[in-house]
N, C-alpha and C positions, 0 to 999 in steps of 0.2 A: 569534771563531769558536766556541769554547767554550760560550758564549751562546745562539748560534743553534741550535747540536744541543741543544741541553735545552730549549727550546721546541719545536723540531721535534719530540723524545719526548716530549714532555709533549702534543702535539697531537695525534700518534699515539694516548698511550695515552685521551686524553679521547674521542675517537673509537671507540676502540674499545670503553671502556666505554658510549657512549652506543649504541653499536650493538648490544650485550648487550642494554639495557635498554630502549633506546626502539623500540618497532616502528614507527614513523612513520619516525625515520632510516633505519630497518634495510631500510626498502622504499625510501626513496629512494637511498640505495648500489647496490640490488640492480636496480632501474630503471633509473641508471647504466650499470651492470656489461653488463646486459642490451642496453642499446641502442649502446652500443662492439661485444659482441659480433656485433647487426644488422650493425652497419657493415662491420664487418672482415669478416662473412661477405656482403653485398652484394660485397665489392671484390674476396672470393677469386671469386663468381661470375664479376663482370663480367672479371675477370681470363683463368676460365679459356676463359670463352666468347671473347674476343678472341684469347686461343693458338690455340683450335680454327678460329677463325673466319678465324685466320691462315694457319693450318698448311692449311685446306681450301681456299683461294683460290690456296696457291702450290704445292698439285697441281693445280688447276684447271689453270692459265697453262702448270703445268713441261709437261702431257702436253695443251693448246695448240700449246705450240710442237714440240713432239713429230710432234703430227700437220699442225703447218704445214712437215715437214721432208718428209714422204711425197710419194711423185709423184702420187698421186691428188688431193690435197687442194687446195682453192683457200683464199687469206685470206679473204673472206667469210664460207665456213664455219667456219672454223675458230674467226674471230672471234664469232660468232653463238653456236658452240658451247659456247667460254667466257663467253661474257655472260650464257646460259641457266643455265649451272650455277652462278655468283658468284651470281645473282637466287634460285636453287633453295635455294642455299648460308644468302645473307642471311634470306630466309623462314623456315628453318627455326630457324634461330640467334635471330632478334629472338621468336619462337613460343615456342621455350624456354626463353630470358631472361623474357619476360614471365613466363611462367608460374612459375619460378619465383621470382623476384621477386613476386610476385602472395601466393606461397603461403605463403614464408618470414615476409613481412611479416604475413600475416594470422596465424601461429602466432605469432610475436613480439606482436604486439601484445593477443592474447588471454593470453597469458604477463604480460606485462604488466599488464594490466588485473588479473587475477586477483591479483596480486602488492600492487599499489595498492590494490584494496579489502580485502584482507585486514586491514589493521589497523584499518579503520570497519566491518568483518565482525563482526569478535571484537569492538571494542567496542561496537558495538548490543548483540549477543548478552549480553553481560556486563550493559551497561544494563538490557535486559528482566529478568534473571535479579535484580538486583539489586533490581527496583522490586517484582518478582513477591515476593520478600524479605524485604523492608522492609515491602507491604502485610501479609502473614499474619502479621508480627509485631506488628504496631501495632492489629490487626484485637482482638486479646484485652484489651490495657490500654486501647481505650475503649469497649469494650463493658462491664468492669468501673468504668468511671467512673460511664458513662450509668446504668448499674442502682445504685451508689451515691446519684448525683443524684435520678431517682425516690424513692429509698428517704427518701429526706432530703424530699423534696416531701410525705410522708406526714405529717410532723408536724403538728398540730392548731394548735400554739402559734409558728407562724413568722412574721414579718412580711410584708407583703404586699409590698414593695422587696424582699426576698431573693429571698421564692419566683418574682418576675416574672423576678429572675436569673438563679436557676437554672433556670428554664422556657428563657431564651433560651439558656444553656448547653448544655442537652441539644438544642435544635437546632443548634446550631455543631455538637457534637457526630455528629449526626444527618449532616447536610452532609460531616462530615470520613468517615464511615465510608460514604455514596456515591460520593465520590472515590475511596476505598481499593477500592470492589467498580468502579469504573468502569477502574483502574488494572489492576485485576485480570481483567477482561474482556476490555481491550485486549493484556495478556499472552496471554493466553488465546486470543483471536481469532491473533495472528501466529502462533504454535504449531496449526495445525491438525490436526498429526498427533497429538493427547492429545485430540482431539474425537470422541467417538461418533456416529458418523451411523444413524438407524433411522427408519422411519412414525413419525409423532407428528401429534396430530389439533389443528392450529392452534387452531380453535373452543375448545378445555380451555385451552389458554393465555392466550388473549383473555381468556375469562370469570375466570379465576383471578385478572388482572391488575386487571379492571375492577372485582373485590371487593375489591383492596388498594387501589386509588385511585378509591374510593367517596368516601368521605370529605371527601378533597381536592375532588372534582365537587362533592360537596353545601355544600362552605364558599362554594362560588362562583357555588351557584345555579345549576350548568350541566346541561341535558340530553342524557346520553350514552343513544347506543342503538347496539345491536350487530344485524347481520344477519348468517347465516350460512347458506352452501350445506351440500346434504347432501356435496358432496364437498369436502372442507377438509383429506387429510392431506397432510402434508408430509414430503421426506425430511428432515431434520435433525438438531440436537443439541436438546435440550429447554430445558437451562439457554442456549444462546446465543438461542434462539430466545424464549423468557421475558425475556433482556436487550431485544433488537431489540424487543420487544410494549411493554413497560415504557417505554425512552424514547421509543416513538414516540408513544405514549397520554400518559404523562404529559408532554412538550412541546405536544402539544395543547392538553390542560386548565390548563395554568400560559400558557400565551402565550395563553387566551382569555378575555373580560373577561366580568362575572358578568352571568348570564343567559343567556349564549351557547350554542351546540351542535357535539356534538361525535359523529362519527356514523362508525360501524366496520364495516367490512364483508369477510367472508371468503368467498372463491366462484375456480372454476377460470375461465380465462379464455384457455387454449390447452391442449391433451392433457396438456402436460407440466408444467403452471406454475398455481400458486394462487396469486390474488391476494390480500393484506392492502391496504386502504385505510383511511385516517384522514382523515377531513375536519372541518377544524373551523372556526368561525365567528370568530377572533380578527384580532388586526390584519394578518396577515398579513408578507410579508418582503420587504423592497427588493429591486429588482433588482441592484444593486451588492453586495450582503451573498449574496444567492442562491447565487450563485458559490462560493461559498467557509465556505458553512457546514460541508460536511465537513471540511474542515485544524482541527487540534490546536487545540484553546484560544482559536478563534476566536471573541469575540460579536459581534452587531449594534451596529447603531447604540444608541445613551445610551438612546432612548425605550424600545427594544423591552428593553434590561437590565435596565430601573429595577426593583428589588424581586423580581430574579428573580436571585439570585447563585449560577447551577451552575456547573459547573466546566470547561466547553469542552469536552467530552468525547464527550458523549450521542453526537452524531452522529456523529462519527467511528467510534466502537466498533460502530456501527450498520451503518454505512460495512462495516468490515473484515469487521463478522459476513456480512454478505448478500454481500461476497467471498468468506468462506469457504463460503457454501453454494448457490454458482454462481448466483446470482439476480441482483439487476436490481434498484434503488431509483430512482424519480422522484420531485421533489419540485417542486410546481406552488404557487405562490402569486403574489396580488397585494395590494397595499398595500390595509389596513381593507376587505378581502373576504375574507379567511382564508388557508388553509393545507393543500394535501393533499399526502399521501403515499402514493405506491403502491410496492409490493414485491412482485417475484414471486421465489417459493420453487420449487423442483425440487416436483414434486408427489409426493407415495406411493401407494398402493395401497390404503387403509383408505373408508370410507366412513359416515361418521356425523353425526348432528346435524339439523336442521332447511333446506328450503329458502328461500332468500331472496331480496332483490332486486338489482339492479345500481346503483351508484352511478354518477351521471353529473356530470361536473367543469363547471367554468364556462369560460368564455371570458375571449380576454386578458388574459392571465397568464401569468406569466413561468415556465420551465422547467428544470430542471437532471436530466438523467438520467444514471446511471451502473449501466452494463452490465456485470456480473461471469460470465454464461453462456457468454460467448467470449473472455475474457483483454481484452475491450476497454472505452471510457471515452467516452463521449458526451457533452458539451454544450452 
């Protein structure tokens, strides 16, 4: 017997330290606790609504027969009289059982739910914080690498095995510090309220984008052109809106094979909404992969990967930015015909830059749109 009570305390107190410590248990106890409470408070209703329901049927009948004692009265009525008011009685009792029942459940259950997500709450929340974290600190020791690297690339008298090494280093390098600003982005993007929103003239950010990944177009041989309306401002954040320009352009240029075109267009397209489109001439994206290019760390098929090793990301961050500024991304492609992307942005009030023309998309082709201007998801 002796035995038994010091397991039972040793069970007890493991318990209760796990419930200090684990908020996973500490919701499921409390989920428990909560839905015995439901119960016992259903059975005090049903409880006292069958007293009431009691007590109102056996004044019905007592004063029934009451007035089946009177000389006026016949059984017919009398009976009549009480059937009407047991049917008036049942009505209103099953009315306010429902309802409350109806009501208790739906606070319980919201009580609940809240209770249950709370400990995948906090830890996203902690997650983000943590990754947000880890990238600003990692952000400094290799950018002190990579400028070491270069500085080492300067030597006159280095072999040509090395310096090829350390060339492909400082791209690993290069690669590792996208990830960290993509990481950084998607922090950023869930966090909406550290976002400035103000006019900003779309056409400045295009051009700025398409002078960073010049380069890149000319290794590949590709012809990019840019059109742009005289009304191009948008309300936004600069820096997300600089992310969203960047990966949509540079996935273009990297998923289109040399020689190809790659052609940008900024222009309003309803009172309230600017459109960004990207068309490019590359292989385009299966319909099976289409679906699903916005989810985390998704790639394509093997062919469309080969020698393109980014990090899953782009699109998603993309994704969430053009959620956070109420807009609307389509993304239309078919196999070895290319790739476009439309995005509409909330418009601003500013007006600049040059007039241009409209881009018009091709047929059959497969479609994935997703609508962030009404809380909704189409595709």
């Amino acid at each position: 017997m002796k035995g038994y009570w010091k397991q039972f305390v040793g069970l007890v107190t493991d318990s209760a330290h796990k419930y200090r410590y684990d908020p996973f248990f500490r919701s499921e106890v409390t989920i428990i606790v909560l839905q015995l409470a439901f119960a016992i408070f259903i059975l005090l209703v049903v409880g006292i609504i069958a007293t009431q329901l009691y007590h109102d049927a056996s004044v019905a009948v007592t004063q029934g027969i009451r007035a089946s004692l009177s000389a006026n009265s016949t059984p017919s009525s009398v009976g009549s009289s009480v059937i009407a008011d047991l049917g008036a009685m049942r009505s209103r009792t099953v009315t306010f059982a429902t309802g409350a029942v109806i009501a208790v459940t739906v606070i319980f259950t919201y009580i609940i739910a809240r209770i249950a997500l709370m400990p995948t709450r906090n830890a996203l929340e902690s997650q983000k914080q943590f990754i947000g974290n880890v990238a600003h600190e990692l952000r400094t020791p290799l950018a002190v690498s990579k400028t070491n690297l270069e500085v080492a690339l300067m030597s006159p008298v280095m072999e040509e095995s090395l310096k090829k090494s350390l060339k492909s280093t400082i791209e690993e390098l290069d690669r590792i510090s996208e990830i960290i600003n993509n990481l950084l982005s998607l922090s950023a993007s869930i966090r909406p309220e550290r976002l400035e929103f103000r006019d900003v003239d779309l056409g400045i950010i295009v051009q700025g984008v398409m002078r960073k990944l010049k380069n890149l177009a000319e290794s590949k041989h590709l012809e990019m052109e840019a059109r742009m309306s005289e009304r191009r401002a948008v309300l936004g954040n600069t820096t997300a809106l600089e992310q969203i320009v960047m990966n949509i352009i540079k996935n273009a240029i990297v998923y289109t094979s040399s020689g190809g075109r790659v052609l940008i267009t900024v222009e309003p397209v309803h009172p309230d909404f600017i459109e960004f489109t990207v068309q490019d001439s590359g292989k385009g994206i299966a319909r099976k992969d289409l679906f699903r290019i916005f989810e985390p760390y998704y790639r394509a098929d093997p062919s469309r990967r080969r020698g393109h090793a980014g990090s899953g990301l782009g699109l998603t961050i993309v994704s969430e930015l053009v959620k956070v500024h109420n807009g609307r991304i389509t993304v239309r492609s078919a196999e070895d015909r290319g790739t476009t992307v439309t995005i509409l942005i909330p418009a601003g009030k500013m007006k600049v830059g040059a007039e241009g023309e409209k881009l018009h998309e091709e047929d059959n082709a497969s479609e994935i749109a997703v609508d962030f201007s009404h809380g909704s998801r189409r595709v």
